[in-house]
Every structure is written in structure tokens, then in C-alpha cells.
C-alpha positions in Angstrom: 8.4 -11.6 40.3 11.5 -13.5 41.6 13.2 -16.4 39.8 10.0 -18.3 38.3 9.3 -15.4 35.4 13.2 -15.3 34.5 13.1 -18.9 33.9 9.9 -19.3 32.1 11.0 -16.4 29.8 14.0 -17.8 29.2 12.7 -21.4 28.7 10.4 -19.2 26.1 13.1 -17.8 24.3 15.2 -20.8 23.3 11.5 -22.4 22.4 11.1 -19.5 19.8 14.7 -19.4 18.6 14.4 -23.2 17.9 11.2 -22.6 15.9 11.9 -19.9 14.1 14.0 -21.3 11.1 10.9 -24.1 10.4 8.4 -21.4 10.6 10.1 -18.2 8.7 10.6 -21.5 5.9 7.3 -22.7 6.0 5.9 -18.8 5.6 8.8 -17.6 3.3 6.5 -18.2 -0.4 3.5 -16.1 1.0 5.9 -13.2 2.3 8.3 -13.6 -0.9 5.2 -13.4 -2.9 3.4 -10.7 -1.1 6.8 -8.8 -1.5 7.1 -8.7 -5.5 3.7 -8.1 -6.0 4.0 -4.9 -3.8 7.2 -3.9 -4.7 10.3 -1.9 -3.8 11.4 -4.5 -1.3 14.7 -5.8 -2.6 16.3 -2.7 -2.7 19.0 -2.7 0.5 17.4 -6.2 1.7 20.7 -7.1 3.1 19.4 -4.9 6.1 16.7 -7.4 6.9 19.5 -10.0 7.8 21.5 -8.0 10.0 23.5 -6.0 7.9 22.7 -2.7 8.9 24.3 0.6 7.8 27.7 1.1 9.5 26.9 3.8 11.6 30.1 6.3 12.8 31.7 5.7 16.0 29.5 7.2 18.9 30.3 10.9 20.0 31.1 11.2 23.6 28.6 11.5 26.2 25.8 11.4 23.4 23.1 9.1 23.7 22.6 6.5 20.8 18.5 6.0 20.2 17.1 2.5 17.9 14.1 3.4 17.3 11.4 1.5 14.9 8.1 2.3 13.4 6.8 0.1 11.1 5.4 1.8 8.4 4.4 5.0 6.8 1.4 6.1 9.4 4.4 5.5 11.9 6.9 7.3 10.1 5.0 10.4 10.1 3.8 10.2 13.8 7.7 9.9 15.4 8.6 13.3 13.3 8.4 15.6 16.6 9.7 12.5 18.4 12.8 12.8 16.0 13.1 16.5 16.0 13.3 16.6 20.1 15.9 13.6 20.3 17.8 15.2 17.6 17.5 19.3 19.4 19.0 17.3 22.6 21.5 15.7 21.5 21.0 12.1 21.2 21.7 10.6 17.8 19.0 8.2 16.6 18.7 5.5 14.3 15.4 4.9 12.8 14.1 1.7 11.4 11.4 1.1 9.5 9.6 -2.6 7.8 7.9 -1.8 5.1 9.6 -0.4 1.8 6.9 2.7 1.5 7.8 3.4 5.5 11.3 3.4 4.1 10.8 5.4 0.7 9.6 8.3 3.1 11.7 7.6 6.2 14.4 8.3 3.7 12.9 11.2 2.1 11.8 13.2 5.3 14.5 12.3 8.0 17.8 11.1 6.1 19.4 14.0 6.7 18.5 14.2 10.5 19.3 11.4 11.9 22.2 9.2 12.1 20.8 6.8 9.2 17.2 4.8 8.5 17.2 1.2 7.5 14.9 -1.7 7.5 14.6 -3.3 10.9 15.9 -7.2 10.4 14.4 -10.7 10.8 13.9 -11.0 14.4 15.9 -14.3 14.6 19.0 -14.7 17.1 22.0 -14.3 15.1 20.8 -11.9 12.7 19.4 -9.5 15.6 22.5 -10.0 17.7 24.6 -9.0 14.2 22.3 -6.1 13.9 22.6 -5.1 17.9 26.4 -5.2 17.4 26.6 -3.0 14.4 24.1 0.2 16.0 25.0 -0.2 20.2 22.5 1.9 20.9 21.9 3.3 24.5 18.1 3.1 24.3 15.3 1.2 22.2 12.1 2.9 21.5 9.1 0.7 20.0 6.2 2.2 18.0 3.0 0.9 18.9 2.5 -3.0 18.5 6.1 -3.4 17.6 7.2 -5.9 20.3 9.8 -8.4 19.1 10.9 -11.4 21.3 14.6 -11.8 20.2 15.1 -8.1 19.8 13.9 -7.0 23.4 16.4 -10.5 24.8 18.9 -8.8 23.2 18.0 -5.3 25.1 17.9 -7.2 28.1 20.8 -9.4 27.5 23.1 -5.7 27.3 21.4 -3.9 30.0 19.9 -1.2 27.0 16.2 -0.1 28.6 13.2 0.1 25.9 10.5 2.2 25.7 7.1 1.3 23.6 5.6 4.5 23.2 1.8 5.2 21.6 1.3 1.2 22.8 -1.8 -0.5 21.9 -3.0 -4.1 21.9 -5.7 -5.0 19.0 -8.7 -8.1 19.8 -6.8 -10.5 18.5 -3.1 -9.9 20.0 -4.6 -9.4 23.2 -7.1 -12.2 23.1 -4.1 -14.9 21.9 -1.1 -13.4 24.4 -4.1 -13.5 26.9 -4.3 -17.6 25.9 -0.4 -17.9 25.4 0.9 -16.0 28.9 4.6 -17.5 27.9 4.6 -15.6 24.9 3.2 -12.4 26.5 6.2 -12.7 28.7 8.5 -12.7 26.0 7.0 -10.1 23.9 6.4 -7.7 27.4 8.9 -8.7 29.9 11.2 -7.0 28.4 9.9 -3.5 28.0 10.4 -1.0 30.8 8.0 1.7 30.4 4.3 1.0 28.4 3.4 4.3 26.9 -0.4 3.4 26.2 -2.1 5.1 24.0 -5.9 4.7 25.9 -6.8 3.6 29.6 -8.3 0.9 27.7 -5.4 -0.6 26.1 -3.2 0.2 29.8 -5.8 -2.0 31.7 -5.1 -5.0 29.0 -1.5 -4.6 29.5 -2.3 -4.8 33.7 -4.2 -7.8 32.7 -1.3 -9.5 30.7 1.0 -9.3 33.9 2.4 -5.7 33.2 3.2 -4.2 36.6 1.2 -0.8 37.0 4.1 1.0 37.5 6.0 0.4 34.3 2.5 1.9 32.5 1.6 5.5 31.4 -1.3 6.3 29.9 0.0 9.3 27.2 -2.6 9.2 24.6 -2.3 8.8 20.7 0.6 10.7 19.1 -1.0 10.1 16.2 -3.2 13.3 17.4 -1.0 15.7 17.9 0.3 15.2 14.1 -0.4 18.8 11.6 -1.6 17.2 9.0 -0.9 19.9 6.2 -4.2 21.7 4.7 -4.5 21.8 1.1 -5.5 25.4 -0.3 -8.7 25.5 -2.3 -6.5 25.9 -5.2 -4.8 22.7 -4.6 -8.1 21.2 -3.6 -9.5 21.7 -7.2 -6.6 20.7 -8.8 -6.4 17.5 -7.8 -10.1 17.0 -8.4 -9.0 17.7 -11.9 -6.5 15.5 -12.1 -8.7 12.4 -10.3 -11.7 13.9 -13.5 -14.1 14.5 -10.2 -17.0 16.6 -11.2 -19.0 19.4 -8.9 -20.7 17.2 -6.2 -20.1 14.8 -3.3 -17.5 12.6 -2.9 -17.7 9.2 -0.9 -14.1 8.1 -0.3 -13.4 4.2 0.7 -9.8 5.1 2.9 -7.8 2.0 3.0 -10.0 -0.3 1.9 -9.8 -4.6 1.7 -11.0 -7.4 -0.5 -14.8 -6.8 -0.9 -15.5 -3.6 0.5 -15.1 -1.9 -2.8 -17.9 -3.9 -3.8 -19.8 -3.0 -1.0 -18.9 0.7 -1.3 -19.8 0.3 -5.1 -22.7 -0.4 -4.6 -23.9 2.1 -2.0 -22.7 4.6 -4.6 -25.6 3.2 -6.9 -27.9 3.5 -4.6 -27.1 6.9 -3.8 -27.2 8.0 -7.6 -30.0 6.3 -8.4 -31.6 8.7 -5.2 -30.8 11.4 -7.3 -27.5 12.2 -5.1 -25.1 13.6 -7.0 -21.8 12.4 -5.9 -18.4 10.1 -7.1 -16.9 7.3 -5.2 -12.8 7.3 -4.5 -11.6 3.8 -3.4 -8.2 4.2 -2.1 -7.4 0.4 -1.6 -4.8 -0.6 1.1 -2.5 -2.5 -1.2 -1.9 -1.0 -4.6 -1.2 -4.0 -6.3 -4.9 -5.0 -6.1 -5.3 -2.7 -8.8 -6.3 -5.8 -11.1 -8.8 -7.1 -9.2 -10.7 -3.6 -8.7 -10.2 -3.5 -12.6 -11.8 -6.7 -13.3 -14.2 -4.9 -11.0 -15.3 -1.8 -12.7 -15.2 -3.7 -16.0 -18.4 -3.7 -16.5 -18.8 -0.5 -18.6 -21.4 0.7 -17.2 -18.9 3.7 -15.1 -16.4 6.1 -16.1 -13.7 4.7 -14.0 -10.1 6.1 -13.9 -6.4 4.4 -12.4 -4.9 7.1 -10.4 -1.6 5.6 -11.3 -2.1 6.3 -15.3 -1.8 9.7 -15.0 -4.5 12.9 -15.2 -7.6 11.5 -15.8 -9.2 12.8 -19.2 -12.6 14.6 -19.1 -15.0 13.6 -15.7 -15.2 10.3 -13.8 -17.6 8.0 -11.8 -15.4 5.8 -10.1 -12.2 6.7 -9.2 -8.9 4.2 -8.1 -6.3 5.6 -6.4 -3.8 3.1 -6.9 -0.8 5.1 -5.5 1.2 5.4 -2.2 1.4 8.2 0.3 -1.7 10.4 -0.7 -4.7 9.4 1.4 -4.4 12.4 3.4 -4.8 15.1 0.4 -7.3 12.7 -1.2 -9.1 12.1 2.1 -9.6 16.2 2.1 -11.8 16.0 -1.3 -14.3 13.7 0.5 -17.3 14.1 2.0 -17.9 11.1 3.6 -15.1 8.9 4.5 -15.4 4.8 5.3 -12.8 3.5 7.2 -11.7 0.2 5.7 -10.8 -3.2 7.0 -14.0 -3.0 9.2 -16.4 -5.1 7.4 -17.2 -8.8 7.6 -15.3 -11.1 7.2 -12.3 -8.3 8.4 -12.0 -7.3 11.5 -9.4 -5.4 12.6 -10.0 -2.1 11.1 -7.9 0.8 9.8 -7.2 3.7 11.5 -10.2 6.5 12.1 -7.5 9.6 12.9 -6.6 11.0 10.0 -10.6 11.1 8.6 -11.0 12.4 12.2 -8.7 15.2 12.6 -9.2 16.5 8.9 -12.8 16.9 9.8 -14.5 14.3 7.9 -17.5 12.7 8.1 -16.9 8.9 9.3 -18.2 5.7 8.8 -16.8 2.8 10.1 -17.8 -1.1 10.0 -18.0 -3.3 13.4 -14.4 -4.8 12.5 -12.1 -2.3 14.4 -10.1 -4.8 16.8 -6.6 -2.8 15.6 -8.3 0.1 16.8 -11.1 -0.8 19.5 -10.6 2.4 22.2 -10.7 5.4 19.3 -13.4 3.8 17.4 -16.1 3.2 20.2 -15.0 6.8 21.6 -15.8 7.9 18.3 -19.0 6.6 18.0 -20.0 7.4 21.8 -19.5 10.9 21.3 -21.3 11.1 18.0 -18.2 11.6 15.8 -18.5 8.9 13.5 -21.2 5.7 12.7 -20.5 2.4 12.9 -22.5 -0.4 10.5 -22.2 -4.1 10.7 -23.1 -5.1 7.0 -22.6 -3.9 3.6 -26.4 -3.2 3.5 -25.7 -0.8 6.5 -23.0 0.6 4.7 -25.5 1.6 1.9 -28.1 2.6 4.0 -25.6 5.1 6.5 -24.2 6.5 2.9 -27.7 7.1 1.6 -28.3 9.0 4.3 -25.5 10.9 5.1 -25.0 12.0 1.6 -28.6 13.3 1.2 -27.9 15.0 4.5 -25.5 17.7 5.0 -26.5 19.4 8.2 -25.8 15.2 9.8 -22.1 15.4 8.0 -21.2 18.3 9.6 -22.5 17.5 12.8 -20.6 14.2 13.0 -17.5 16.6 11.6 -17.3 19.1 14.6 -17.7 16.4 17.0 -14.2 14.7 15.2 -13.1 17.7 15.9 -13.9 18.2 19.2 -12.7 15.1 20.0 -9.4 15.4 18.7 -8.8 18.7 20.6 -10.3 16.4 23.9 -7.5 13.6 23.5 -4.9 15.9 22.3 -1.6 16.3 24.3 0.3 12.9 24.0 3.1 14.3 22.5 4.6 16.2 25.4 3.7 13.4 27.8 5.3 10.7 25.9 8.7 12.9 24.8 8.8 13.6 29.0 9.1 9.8 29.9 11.8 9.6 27.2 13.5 12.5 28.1 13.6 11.2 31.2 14.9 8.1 30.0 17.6 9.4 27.9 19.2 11.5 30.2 19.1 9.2 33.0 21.9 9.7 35.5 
């Protein structure tokens, strides 16, 4: 290691601070824009440039905890992470970046921890504001949450950070791989890489990471109780979505295009005499206009899941709400993960559709989540297609077959129980870490 990384890094650091102000102006209309058309983003903004929450004086011996997960699938996988911190006395902070990871950070863990904000602009004097106003005694990262200026500030106080359930998508890896001064700044300054594959630990090895400052722990995301609806419940909600008796293929998270693409392997399916309803469930509400313009073809019963019940039965149904993929995703049949086909190619995430025992499909674009989708369809727990056509095809197929659904089902399921576990691995490396003579 020596002198030759320290200076490089820092050499890096000024580099990005000096850049920073040109490139957060030159990127401000899309992210201004992206943020009124989704929403719920002014409220408490101040906390974006530093301004935290003036959190109380710290208590003794007690261990303050920053911790930041970026959104809501985050949110929900740090609970137990929470619950332990909190049961042994350290006091935690949690941070969040989107305004639906804050809604529900809010709603499930205000009252547990010492306060949830919005994690600020990762720019020098609005981080160092922000560092001054929490002091924690410990930084914990979820997932791909590696900011330079916030860990230089970690390192700059002597505070230790941990990035647990760590992964590296296709394309971070492949451009820190090209840029190695920026994988220094965005890695040097972690301590312990809590990697959620062997596959994603050997791309941190291969990005300079020194072996002993990795642990493989698996995905939290796995050891999450995802609460089971009662059948009850179940047919309640397929009342109120106006979803007859039969299948249901289910589009989870889905981007421009593969509603199209989904749409129409519906059709075929219908036109095979299958009976069954497609529920898109896109991955940003507000492209509610676009699905509309769409389905406006008259030719389906289509219904807005943000209007209200539906009235009588429906073809096509739009699920244009936050925060209920997983009781939706329990109606379904057959689930495609989204973000996955051509021209995206990073993927959503397979676990949910896994662990609730759905049949998967999944397109060739998974690069957010390359180690659990080619485990998956290894081990026969879910199908991967390249093109819309094989969307159609795999749908056509697995719908007209349910003794192939429930195979692929089980297999999810046996997987999940397989790669369980991560929890208690990563809370003992921040245990450790916490109460650290």
C-alpha cells in the first residue's frame, strides 16, 4: 500500500471536489425534472444540503450509527439490522435518498431510531456540514452506496465504515475496472466489504480490495419475512384490481417498452385460449401517461390502480401506486422481472418473486443483479429470454403449463432456503465493529 495510494486518492478527491459544482449544474434540469414528475421530493429538501435534523447530544458510552439505504427495497431489508443496533444500545441514524424510501423509513422506524433524513449532495461542504451535525461513531453503507466525499470525510475523522449486502452491477464494475482512481476513491475508504455473492467478493479482489477487508455474508435481502396475505386478503384485492378467476401474468418493476412487450405476450396467450389477466406494475408511477396512451386502443378493459376500486372485471391492469409490489406480486402466477430486456440492461431485482414462490422470468439484462439471476437460472428456479418474442414464447408456455410453474416455484424456494443466513453473519461483523475496544 504505502504512500503511492494515499496520494493518488487524495490527488482524486480534490479532482472530484473541483468537478463537482460544473457537473451537479450541468445534470441539475434532468434530476429537477425527474423529481417533480415523481413527486414528494421537496418536502424537508434542506436535508439534501446538509441540513440534517439536530439530533440530541450523544449519551455516554453509546455508540452513534449513520447508516444509509437508498430506497424502499433497502429500507425494508436494514429492519433486523435496526432492531439489533437499537436492542444493544447504539443509537442510529438512518438516511435514506429517495422520497418513497423516506415516506416509509418514516412510517416504520421513526420511532426507533434517533431520526431518518435524506442523505445530502455528496459535495465537500455540504457533507462536512452534514458530518458535523450527526458525529456518528460508525458509517454503515447499503449495497452500492459508496460516496467519495462522504467516506473522505469518514476517513478524514478516524469513523470506520462498513458496506454491508455489497454488490457491484456490469457496468460499475466494468467502468471502476477502467477508471482505478475512482475505484480508489469510492473503495479505499471502506473497511470491511460485506459481499453479498463470492462473485461480487472476487470483483472487489479484482478492483484492489485487500482479501482481508472482504466477507462474503450473503443477501440480507433473503432473510426478510415478507408478510403472507390470507386467502381473504388475496381475493380482496383481486376485487379491488377487477381481476377475474384465472391466471395472472404480473410485469414487476417494469421499463419503457416492456409493457409493450408483455402486452403482447398476453395476446398471444388469450388468443391460445389461456385464460389469464396481465398486471404491469411499472417502476416509476408517473409513467402512468404513457402506459395510458398505451392501452388506448379500446380494444381492453384496462384499469389505473391509482383511481380507486376498479368497477366490474379487467384485462389489463396498471398499478400505478408505491409500496405494493409484494401483495400484488402474491396474485400472480407468472412474474417477469423488469429492466431486463433490450435495450435495458441492468435488471430489477429477482428476490422478492423468488422468496414468495413465484414463477420467474427474467430477460438477459440483469447486470444490477448478475450472481442471483444466473444462480437462479442454473438451478432451474427461474427462465431467462433475450427478446420480447422469447418473452411471448416462455409466457405461452408457462401459462398453458402448471405442473412447469410450480416446478420453477419450489426450486425459488429451495434456493432461498440454500442462500439463507446473511443476516446473522453480517450483524456479527458489525457487532464486532460497534463494540470495538
Amino acid at each position: 500500500m504505502g504512500g503511492r495510494p494515499s496520494v493518488i486518492r487524495l490527488v482524486m478527491i480534490w479532482l472530484y471536489r473541483f468537478l463537482f459544482v460544473p457537473v451537479l449544474v450541468f445534470l441539475a434540469p434532468f434530476y429537477l425534472r425527474r423529481m417533480w414528475r415523481r413527486g414528494g421530493y421537496w418536502a424537508d429538501f434542506r436535508q439534501r444540503l446538509g441540513a440534517q435534523q439536530r439530533l440530541p447530544p450523544k449519551r455516554g458510552e453509546r455508540p452513534r450509527v449513520w447508516l444509509q439505504a437508498v430506497s424502499v427495497g433497502e429500507i425494508l431489508a436494514v429492519g433486523p439490522i435496526l432492531e439489533r443496533l437499537g436492542q444493544s444500545g447504539a443509537e442510529v441514524y438512518l438516511t435514506t435518498t429517495t422520497s418513497t424510501g423516506y415516506a416509509l423509513a418514516k412510517e416504520k422506524y421513526g420511532g426507533g431510531t434517533l431520526g431518518v433524513g435524506y442523505f445530502p449532495i455528496d459535495w465537500w461542504p455540504i457533507m462536512a456540514w452534514a458530518w458535523r451535525r450527526v458525529e456518528p461513531d460508525l458509517v454503515i453503507l447499503m449495497e452500492g452506496e459508496r460516496w467519495p466525499e462522504h467516506l473522505r470525510q469518514a476517513g478524514k475523522r478516524g469513523v470506520p465504515v462498513i458496506c454491508m449486502n455489497a454488490r457491484l452491477s456490469d457496468r460499475s464494475f466494468a467502468r471502476m475496472g477502467a477508471w482505478r482512481g475512482v475505484s480508489g476513491l469510492m473503495l479505499g475508504g471502506i473497511k470491511r466489504i460485506l459481499a453479498v455473492s463470492p462473485a461480487d467478493a472476487e470483483r472487489f479482489g479484482q478492483l484492489g480490495v485487500a482479501a482481508e477487508r472482504i466477507v462474503v455474508t450473503g443477501n440480507m435481502k433473503l432473510d426478510v419475512n415478507i408478510p403472507r396475505m390470507s386467502e381473504s386478503d388475496r381475493e380482496d384485492l383481486r376485487r379491488a384490481l377487477g381481476l377475474p378467476a384465472g391466471l395472472v401474468l404480473l410485469g414487476a418493476s417494469t421499463w419503457d417498452g416492456e409493457e409493450a412487450a408483455l402486452l403482447a405476450a398476453w395476446s398471444q396467450a388469450r388468443s391460445a385460449g389461456i385464460g389469464c389477466s396481465l398486471v404491469l406494475v411499472p417502476r416509476h408511477a408517473e409513467r402512468r401517461g404513457a402506459l395510458e396512451r398505451m392501452l388506448a386502443n379500446g380494444r381492453y378493459r384496462v384499469h389505473f390502480r391509482s383511481r380507486g376500486a376498479a368497477v366490474g372485471e379487467m384485462d389489463v391492469v396498471v398499478v400505478d401506486t408505491t409500496g405494493e409490489l409484494r401483495q400484488i406480486m402474491q396474485l400472480a402466477d407468472l412474474v417477469f422481472v423488469g429492466k431486463s430486456l433490450p435495450p435495458h440492461t441492468e435488471g430489477q431485482t429477482p428476490v422478492e418473486a423468488a422468496m414468495l414462490e413465484r414463477a420467474i422470468v427474467l430477460g438477459a439484462g440483469m447486470g444490477n443483479f448478475r450472481a442471483i439471476a444466473d444462480d437462479l437460472v442454473a438451478r432451474g428456479a427461474a427462465r431467462r429470454v433475450a427478446t420480447a418474442p422469447e418473452l411471448a414464447a416462455a409466457a405461452l408456455e408457462l401459462l398453458g403449463d402448471r405442473v412447469a410453474r410450480a416446478r420453477l416455484a419450489a426450486t425459488a424456494v429451495q434456493w432461498r432456503s440454500e442462500n439463507a443466513g446473511a443476516l446473522e453473519r453480517t450483524w456479527a461483523v458489525i457487532r464486532e465493529e460497534v463494540f470495538r475496544s
